[in-house]
N, C-alpha and C positions, 0 to 999 in steps of 0.2 A: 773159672766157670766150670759147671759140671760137664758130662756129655750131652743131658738133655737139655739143657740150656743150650747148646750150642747149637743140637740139631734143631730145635724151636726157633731159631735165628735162622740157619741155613736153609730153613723149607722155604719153597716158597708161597706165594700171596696168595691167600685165598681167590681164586675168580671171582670178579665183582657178582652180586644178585642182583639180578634183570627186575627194574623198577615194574611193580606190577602193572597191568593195564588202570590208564587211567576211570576212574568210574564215570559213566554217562550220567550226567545230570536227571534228576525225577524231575517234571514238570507236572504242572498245575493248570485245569481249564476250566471258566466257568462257565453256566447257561451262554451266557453271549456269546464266550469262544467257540462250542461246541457248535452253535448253529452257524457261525463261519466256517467253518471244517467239517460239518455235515448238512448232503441237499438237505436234508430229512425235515419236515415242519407237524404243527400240531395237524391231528392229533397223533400225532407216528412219530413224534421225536421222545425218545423212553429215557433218555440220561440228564441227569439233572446237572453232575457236576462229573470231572475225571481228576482222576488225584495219583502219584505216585506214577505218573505216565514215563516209561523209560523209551522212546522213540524205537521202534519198531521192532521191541524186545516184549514188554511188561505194561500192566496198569490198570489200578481202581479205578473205582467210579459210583456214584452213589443214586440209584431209583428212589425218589420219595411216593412212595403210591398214595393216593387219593380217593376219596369219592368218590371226587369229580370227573375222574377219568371216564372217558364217554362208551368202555367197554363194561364199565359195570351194571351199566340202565339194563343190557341182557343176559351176562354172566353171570352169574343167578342171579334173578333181583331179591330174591328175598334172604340172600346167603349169597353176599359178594364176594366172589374171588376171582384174583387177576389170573388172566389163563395163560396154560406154560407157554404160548405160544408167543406173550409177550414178553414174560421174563427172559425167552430165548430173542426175541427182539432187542432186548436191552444189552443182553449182554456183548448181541453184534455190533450195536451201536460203540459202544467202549471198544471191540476189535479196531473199529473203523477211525476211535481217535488215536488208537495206538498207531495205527498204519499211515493217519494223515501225516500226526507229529512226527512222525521219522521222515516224510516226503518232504513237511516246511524246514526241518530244521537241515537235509542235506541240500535242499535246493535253492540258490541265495535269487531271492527277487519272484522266487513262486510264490504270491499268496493266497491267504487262506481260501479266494474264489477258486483259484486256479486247482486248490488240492481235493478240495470237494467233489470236483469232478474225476475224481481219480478213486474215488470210493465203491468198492468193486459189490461185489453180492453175496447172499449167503448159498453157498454149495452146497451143502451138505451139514444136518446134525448127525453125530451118533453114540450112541452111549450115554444119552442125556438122563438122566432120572430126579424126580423129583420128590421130595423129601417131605415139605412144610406147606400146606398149604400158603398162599400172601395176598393177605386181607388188608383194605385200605386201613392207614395209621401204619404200615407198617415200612420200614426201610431197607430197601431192597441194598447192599453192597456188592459189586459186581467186580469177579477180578479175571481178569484176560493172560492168557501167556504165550505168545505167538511162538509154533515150533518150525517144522520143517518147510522149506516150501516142496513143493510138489509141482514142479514146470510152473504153468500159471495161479498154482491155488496154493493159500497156507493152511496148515494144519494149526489150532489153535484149541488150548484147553481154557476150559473158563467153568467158573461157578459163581453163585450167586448164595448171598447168606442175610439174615435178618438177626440183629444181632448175633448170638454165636452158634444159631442154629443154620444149620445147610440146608437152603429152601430147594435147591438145582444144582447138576454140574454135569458136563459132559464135554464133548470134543466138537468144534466146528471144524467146517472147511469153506473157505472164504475164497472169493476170485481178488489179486491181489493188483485189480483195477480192473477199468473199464473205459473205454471208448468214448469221449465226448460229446 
């Protein structure tokens, strides 16, 4: 055998590689989910569906705008547009399933009434700008991504897109519950 052959034999074993962290499942909520996990009802419920939900990390969520929506009889009537005040609505709402789904899925036997209630407020926007007008027919995609918390409040970036255009995006701050 050579020398290097031998000291290739003699070293020893690499240290095992520490298995990565396992990945947290994405989950899936429809209309019906969403209004078990949030008080919120018409006409103030802005999320139609939440998608790619990572429990109280991440997660889409899709606004189908309408008409019918009952803010556009005055938002101009003759030139309807949904006003940022809602599309920052929606987007809280998707904060708020991010934050449920991490409460149902660490807490065995809370359900979804019990989490609903645990749905805190909106604190704070800042930094919000708005990009696209959004006109009913159009599809609001809303994506959440919860950061630091700050004592009782989280810091949370989010934007909102119509197909690949950026209608919104800014930074909330959220209370991260509230009192029954």
């Amino acid at each position: 055998m050579s020398t290097a052959t031998t000291a290739l034999l003699d070293a020893p074993a690499p240290a095992p590689v520490a298995a990565p962290a396992p990945a947290r499942k994405a989950l899936s909520y429809s209309s019906d989910d969403i209004k078990r996990m949030l008080p919120h009802r018409w006409p103030m419920l802005m999320i139609d569906r939440a998608y790619d939900v990572v429990p109280g990390v991440s997660g889409r969520g899709v606004k189908s705008v309408s008409v019918n929506e009952p803010f556009f009889a005055g938002h101009y009537p003759d030139h309807s547009i949904m006003p940022g005040v809602m599309i920052v609505e929606s987007m809280a709402q998707l904060v708020a399933v991010v934050y449920v789904a991490e409460i149902l899925e660490g807490a065995a036997g809370s359900g979804p009434d019990d989490a609903s209630r645990s749905v805190g407020y909106l604190g704070s926007i800042s930094n919000m700008k708005f990009s696209r007008l959004v006109v009913p027919g159009d599809q609001l995609t809303l994506e959440a991504r919860l950061g630091q918390r700050l004592g009782g409040l989280r810091q949370v970036k989010v934007r909102a897109t119509v197909g690949s255009e950026l209608a919104a995006a800014g930074t909330l701050v959220v209370t991260t519950g509230r009192k029954g």
